[in-house]
N, C-alpha and C positions, 0 to 999 in steps of 0.2 A: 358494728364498726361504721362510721360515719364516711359519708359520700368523699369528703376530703381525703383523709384517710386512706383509703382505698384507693383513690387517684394518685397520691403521693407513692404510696406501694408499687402502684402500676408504672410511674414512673420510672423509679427508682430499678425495678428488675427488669424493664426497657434498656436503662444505662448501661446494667453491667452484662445485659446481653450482649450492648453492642461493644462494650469494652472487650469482651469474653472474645469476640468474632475479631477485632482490630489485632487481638494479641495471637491468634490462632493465624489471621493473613500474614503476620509479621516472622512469624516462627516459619511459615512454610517458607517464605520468601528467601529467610535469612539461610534455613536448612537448603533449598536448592542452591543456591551460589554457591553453599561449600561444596555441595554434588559436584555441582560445573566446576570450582577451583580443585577439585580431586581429580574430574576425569581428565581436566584440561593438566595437570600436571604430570600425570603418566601418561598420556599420550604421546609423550617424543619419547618416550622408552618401548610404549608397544608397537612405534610406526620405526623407528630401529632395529628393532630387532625383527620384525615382520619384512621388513625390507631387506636385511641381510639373510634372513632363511631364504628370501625369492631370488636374492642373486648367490648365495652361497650353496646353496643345499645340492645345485645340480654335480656341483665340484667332491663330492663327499664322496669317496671311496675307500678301499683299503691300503692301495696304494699310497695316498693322502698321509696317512698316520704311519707310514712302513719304510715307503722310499724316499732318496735325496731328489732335491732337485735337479732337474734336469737341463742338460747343458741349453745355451740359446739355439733356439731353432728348431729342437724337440721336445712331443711333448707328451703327457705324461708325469711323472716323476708325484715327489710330494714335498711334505715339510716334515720330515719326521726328525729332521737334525735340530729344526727350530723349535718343536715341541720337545725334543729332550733337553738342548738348551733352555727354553723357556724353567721348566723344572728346577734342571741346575742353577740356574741363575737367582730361583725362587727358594730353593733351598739354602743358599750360601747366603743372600738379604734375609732369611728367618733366622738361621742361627745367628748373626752378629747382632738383628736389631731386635729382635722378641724376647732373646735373657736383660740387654740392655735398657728396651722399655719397658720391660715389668719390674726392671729394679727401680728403673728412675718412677715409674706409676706407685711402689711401697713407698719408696721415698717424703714422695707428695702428698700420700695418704697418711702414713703414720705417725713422721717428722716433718709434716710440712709446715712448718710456722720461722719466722726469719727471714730474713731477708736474702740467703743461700736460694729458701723456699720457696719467697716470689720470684727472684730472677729466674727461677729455674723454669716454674711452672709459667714465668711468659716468654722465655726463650720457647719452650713447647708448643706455647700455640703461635708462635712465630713461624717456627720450624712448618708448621704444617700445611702456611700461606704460603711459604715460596714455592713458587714455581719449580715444577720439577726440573727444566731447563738448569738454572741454576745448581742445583746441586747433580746432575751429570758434571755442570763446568767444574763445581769444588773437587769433584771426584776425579774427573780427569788431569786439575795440577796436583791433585795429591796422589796422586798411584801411579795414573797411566805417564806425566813425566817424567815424573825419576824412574820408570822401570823403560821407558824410549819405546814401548808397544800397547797394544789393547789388552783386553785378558776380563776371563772371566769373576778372576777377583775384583777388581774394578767395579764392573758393573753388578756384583754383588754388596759391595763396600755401597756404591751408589741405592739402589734399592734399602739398604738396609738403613738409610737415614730418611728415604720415605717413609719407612715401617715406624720407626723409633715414637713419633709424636702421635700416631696412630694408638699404639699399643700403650703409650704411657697413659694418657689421659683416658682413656677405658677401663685399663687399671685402676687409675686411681679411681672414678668413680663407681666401678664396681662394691671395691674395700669400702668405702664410704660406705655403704649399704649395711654391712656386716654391723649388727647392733653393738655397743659400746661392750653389755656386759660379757660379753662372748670374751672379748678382749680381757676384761676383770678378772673372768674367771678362771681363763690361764695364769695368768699374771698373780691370782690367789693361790694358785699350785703351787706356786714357786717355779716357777720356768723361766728360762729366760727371755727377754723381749723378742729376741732375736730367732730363739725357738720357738715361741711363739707365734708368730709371721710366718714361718714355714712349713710348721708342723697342723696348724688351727687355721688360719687367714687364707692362706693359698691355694689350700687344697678344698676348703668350704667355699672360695671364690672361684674352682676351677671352671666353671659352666661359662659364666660372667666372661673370665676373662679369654678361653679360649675365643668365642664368641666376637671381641677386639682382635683379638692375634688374624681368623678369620677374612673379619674386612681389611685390615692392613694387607693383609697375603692379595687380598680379591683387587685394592688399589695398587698394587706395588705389578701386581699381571698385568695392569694395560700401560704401562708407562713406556716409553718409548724415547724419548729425548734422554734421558741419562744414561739409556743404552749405546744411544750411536756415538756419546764422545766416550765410553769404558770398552764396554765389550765386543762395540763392532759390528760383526757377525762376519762368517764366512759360508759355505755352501757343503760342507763336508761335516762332518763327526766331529766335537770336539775332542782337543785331543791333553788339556789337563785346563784346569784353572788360569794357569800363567799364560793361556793362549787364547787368540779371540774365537768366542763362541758365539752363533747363530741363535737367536731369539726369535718369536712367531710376533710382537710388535713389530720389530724393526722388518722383517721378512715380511709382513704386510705393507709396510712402508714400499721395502724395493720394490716389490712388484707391483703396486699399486702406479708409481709415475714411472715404469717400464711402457714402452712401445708396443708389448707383445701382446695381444689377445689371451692367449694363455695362460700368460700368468696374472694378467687382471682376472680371468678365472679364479684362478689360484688363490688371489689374493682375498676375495668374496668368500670363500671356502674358507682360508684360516679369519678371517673376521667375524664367520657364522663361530666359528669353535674356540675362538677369545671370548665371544661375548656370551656363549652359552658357558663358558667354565667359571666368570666371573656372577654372572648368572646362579650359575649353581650354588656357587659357595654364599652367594650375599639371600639365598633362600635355605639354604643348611643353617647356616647364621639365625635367622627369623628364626626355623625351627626347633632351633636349640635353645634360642632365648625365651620362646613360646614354653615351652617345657622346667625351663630353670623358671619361670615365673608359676 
């Protein structure tokens, strides 16, 4: 091979060294930023939550989970009326809005073409920008004044239109998932559409959709403003639905702009055990989805 030659060579795997070396700087550069845009975006969830174990966790007792609160000036007592509330409140927002948004989620998936379809699916995601504020206020002229009191339905009715756009839209793109011939091939049985969706679709998307019902359940726990214009809260046991019942949001709330040492205590304590139950559910969630995939 000639002197040239071999010069031109040498050059040539010179260039794509240092191309090689340009594209290697570049790749790490561009991989760390995403490291730093990852840690820097959980960071305000692990310096929250690390900060409510250091002011909540001293507050943890059995008492806490067991007893009412305690009158002003003593102290002691718990939140165990706001944690059963909380429950009820989260029970009676699931049954209205989780059958309603997985029908409206079938809906969007199966029949969703029309113009019924589009409105539907952008009132949906309408629904799930507003402000929770707002629909406490829908909820409180529609329940709480024509009944002239607070009550537990209310702030169930309330939650459960939290839940609704949560639960629809997961649905439906759960079903989406479900490959076409699945659907054929009922539909080649001879079944009907409508059995079909119930008996094949729903129960083959049940992972999927639990998984949505889940985070709606996990958002609809920390809300707080569409409780204080429904349900209120009081300091005792609730004592039916039609009466107002004590929530662990809104009882974080009173205690938090209270005077009292103690129940800012208090208040740190039910903060650590909202954020660890939502917590929980939004990493059962992961897990479940981790599994269905």
């Amino acid at each position: 091979m000639s002197a040239p030659s071999v010069s031109a060579l040498s050059r040539f795997r010179y260039q794509l060294a240092a191309r090689d070396s340009r594209r290697k700087v570049k790749n790490v550069l561009f991989l760390s930023f995403l490291v730093f845009a990852a840690i820097l975006a959980i960071t305000p969830l692990i310096a929250v939550f690390i900060y409510a174990l250091k002011q909540g966790f001293a507050g943890l007792s059995l008492d806490f989970f067991t007893q009412l609160p305690a009158p002003v000036g003593e102290s002691g007592g718990g939140m165990a009326n706001a944690l059963v509330g909380t429950a009820v409140l989260l029970a009676l927002g699931s049954g209205l809005g989780v059958p309603l948004g997985i029908a409206v989620g079938v809906f969007l998936s199966e029949f969703g073409t029309g113009r019924l379809a589009s409105f539907t699916r952008f009132s949906v995601d309408v629904l799930t920008s507003v402000p929770s504020i707002i629909v406490g206020l829908f909820a409180y002229a529609l329940i709480v004044v024509p009944m002239k009191h607070f009550s537990a339905m209310a702030g169930g009715v309330a939650l459960s239109i939290v839940m609704i756009p949560i639960v629809a839209r997961s649905t439906e793109e759960i079903l989406k998932l479900v490959p076409v011939h699945v659907r054929e091939a009922g539909l080649a049985l001879g079944i009907p559409r409508w059995k079909m969706i119930l008996r094949i679709l729903l129960p083959g998307s049940a992972g999927g959709i639990t998984t949505g019902v889940m985070l709606a359940v996990a958002r609809a726990a920390g809300e707080t403003a569409p409780l204080l214009f429904t349900a209120f809260s009081n300091q005792f046991w609730g004592r039916g639905i039609d009466q107002p019942i004590a929530s662990l949001p809104v009882q974080i709330y009173t205690y938090a702009i209270s005077p009292f040492e103690e129940w800012h205590q208090q208040a740190w304590t039910g903060a650590f055990v909202l954020i660890a139950f939502v917590l929980s559910l939004n990493l059962l969630t992961r897990l479940i989805l981790r599994k269905r995939t």
